[in-house]
C-alpha positions as CSV (number, residue, x, y, z in Angstrom):
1,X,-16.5,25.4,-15.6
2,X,-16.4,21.9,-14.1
3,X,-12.3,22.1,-13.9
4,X,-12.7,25.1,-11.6
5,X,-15.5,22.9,-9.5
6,X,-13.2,20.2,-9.6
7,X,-10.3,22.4,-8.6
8,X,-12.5,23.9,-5.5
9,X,-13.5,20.6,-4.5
10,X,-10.1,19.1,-4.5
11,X,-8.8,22.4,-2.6
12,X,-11.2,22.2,0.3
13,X,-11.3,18.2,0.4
14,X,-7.3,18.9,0.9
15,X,-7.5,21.7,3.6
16,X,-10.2,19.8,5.6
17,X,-7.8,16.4,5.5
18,X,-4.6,18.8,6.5
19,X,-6.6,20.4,9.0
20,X,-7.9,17.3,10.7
21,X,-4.0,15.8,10.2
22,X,-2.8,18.8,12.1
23,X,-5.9,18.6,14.8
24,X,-4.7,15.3,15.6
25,X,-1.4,15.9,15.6
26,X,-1.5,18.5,17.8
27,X,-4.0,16.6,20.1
28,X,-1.6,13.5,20.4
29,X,1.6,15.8,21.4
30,X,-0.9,17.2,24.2
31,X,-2.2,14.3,25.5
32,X,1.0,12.6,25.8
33,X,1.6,9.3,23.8
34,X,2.5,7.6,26.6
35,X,-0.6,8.5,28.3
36,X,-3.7,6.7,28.1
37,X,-2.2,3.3,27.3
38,X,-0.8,4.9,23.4
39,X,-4.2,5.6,22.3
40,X,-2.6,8.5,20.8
41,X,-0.4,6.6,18.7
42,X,-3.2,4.1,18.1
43,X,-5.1,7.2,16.8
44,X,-2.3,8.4,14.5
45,X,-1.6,5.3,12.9
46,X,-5.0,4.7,12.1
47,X,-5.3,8.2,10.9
48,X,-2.5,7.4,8.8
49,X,-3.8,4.2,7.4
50,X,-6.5,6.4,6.2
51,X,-4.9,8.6,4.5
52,X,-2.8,6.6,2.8
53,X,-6.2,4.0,1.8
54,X,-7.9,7.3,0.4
55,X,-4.4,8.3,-1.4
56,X,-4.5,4.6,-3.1
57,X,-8.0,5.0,-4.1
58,X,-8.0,8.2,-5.6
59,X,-5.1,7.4,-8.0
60,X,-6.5,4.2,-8.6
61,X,-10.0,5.7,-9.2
62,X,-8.5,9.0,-11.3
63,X,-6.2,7.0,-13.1
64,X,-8.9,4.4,-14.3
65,X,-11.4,7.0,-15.2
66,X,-9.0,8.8,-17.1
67,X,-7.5,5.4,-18.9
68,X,-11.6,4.5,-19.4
69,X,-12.2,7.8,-21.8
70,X,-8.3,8.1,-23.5
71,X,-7.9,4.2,-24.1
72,X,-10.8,1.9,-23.3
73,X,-9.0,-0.6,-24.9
74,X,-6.3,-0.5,-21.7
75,X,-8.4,-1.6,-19.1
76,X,-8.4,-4.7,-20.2
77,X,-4.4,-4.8,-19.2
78,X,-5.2,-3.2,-15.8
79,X,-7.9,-5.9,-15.1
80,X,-4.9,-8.2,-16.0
81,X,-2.2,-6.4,-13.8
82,X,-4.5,-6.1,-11.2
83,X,-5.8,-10.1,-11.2
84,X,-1.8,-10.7,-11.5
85,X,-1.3,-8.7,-8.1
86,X,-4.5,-10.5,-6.7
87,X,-2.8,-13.8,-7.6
88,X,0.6,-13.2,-6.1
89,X,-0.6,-11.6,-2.9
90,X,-2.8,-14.7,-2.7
91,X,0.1,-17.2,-3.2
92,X,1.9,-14.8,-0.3
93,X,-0.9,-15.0,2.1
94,X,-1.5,-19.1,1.3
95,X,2.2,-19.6,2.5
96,X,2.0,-17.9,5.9
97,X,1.4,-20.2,8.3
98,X,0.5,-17.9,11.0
99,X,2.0,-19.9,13.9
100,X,3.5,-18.3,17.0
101,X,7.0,-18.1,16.9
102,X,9.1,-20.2,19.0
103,X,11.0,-17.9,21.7
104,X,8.5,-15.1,21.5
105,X,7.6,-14.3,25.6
106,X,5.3,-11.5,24.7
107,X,1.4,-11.1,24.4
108,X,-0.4,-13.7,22.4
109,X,-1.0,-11.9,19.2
110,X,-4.1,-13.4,17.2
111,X,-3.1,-16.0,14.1
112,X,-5.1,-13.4,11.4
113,X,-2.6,-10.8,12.8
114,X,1.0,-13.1,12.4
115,X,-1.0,-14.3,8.9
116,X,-1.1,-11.2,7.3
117,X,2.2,-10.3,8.6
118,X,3.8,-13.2,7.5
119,X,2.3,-12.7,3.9
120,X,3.7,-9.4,4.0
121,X,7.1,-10.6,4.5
122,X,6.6,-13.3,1.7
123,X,5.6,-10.5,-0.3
124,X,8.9,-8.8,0.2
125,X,10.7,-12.3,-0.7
126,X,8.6,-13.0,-4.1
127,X,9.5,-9.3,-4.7
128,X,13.1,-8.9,-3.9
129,X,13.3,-12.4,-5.5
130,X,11.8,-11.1,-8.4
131,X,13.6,-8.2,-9.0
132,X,16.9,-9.8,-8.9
133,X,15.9,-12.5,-11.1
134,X,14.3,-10.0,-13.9
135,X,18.0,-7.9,-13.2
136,X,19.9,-11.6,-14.3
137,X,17.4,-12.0,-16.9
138,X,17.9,-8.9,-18.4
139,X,21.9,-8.9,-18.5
140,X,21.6,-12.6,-20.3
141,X,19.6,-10.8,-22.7
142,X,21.8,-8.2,-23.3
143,X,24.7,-10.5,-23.1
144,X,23.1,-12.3,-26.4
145,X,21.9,-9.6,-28.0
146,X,25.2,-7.7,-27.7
147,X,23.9,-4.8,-26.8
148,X,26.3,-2.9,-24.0
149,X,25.0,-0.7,-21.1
């Protein structure tokens, strides 16, 4: 009984979001997205943004609901995984200055806005970085270990 009122919910909640996607959609091709100084585009990447925040949050929220009654005993490594994320996106964020750059002739844009930019782009760095040093890692491992790919 409460999987089919789940299943109903999630149906509907689904068709209103597709139907309010497609509204949009739909208005922005007939207003122009050029028109109106790109307040169409404005609108869709907003929209976007919010779809993809309520995507995020919905696995987030499923997922630790359902890890909260199969394996209490897990949170405690999400709480870690997600203090770990906290940490690094902290260090990333710490290390943008937030400066304007030197030969930019453009707008001003505001030092929040080339902050979190910047930390996104050190995020990339401390990721990429990462994933190249966990590939070396991994191949000295296997290198001792004698184990062959």
């Amino acid at each position: 009984m409460k999987e089919q009122l789940y299943a109903k919910i999630f149906k509907w909640a689904s068709i209103v979001l597709l139907v309010v996607s497609v509204a949009l959609l739909v208005w922005a091709f007939l207003a122009g997205f050029k028109a109106d100084e790109g307040n169409a585009v404005e609108l869709m990447l907003k929209w976007a943004y919010l779809m993809l925040g309520l995507a995020l949050a919905s696995v987030l929220l499923v997922g630790l609901i359902l890890t909260a009654f199969n394996n209490p005993k897990s949170l405690i490594r999400i709480l870690l995984v997600a203090v770990g994320v906290a940490v690094v996106v902290g260090v990333a964020y710490l290390l943008a200055p937030g400066q304007q750059p030197l030969a930019y002739n453009g707008p001003a844009v505001s030092a929040k806005d080339l902050a979190l930019t910047e930390t996104v782009i050190n995020l990339a760095y401390i990721l990429g970085g990462a994933a190249i040093l966990s590939i070396v890692v991994a191949e000295i491992a296997g290198a001792f270990r004698g184990k062959k790919a």
